[in-house]
N, C-alpha and C positions, 0 to 999 in steps of 0.2 A: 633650147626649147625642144621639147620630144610631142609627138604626136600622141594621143590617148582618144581610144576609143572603145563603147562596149564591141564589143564581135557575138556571133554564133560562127559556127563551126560547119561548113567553110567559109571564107570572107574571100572575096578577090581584090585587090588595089590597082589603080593607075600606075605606069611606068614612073612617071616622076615620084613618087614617094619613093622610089629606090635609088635615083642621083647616086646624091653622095651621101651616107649616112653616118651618121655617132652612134657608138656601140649602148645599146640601152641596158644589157644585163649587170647582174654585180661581177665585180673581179674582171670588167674590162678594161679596155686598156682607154682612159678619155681622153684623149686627142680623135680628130674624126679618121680614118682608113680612107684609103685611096680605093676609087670605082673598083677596078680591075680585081682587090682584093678581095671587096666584099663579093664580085659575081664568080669569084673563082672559088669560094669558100659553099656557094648556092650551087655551083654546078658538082664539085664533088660531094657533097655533104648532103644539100639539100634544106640549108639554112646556113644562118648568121650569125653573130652576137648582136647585130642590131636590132633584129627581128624578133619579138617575144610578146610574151603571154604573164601580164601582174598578176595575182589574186590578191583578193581583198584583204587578205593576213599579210600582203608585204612581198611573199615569195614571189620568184618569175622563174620562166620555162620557155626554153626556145619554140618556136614555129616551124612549121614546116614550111618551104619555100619553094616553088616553082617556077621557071625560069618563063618568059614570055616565049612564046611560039616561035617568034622573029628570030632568035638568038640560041636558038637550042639547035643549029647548025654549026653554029659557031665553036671553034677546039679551044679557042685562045681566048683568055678572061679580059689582055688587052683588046681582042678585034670587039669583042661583046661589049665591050665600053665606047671604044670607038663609033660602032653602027648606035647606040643606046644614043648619045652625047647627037650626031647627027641626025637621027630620028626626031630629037625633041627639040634641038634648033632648025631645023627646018618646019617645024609643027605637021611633021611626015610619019607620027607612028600610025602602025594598022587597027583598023575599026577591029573592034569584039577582043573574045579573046586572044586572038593573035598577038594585041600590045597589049596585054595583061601579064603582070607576076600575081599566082595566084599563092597565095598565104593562106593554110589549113591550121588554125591555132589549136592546140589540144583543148578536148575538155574533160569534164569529170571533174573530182574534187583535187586542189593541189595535194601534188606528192610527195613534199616534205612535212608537211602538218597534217594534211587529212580534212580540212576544213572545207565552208561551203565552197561550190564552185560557181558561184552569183558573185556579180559585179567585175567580173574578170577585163582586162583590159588590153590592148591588142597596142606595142610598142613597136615604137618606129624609130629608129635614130634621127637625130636633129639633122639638119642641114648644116652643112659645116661653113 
């Protein structure tokens, strides 16, 4: 099951939508990735393959992704899962932005067709 939602540009999400997630673009790989993967893939990069952006023609586009406040101390993509995983079982994340990953989705019209950029959709990998 994948998450769908309209966005404007920027959107911010709760920490638990980034758990554990399934890759939502095409040409990934479907099996879910383990925590530590996906935050080590956001802290160099600055995105995911779960993390994206449908257009109404079909196409997707990664997201921009930014890591919550709490965790951007952190070197190690394990410690970052580690405090993440204790944060939400203790129901201990920080108010406001602090326990926010903030997801800036592109807009404009999509880049492979050209087509409208209305009803765009904001992907989330499943919970594995």
């Amino acid at each position: 099951a994948f998450f769908s939602s309209v966005v404007h540009s920027p959107h911010c999400f709760p920490l638990q939508v980034l758990r554990k997630l399934r890759p939502a673009l095409p040409g990934a790989m479907p099996a879910a990735r383990q925590l530590p993967a996906v935050l080590a893939d956001i802290q160099r990069h600055g995105r995911c393959v779960e993390i994206g952006v449908e257009y109404t023609c079909g196409h997707r586009r990664s997201a921009d992704v930014q890591l919550a406040a709490f965790l951007q101390d952190k070197r190690e993509p394990r410690a970052m899962a580690r405090a993440l995983r204790l944060a939400c079982r203790k129901e201990a994340l920080p108010a406001g932005d602090a326990g926010t990953f903030r997801i800036d989705a592109p807009s404009g019209p999509c880049q492979e067709c050209g087509c409208c950029n209305r009803g765009a959709s904001l992907w989330c990998g499943g919970g594995a």
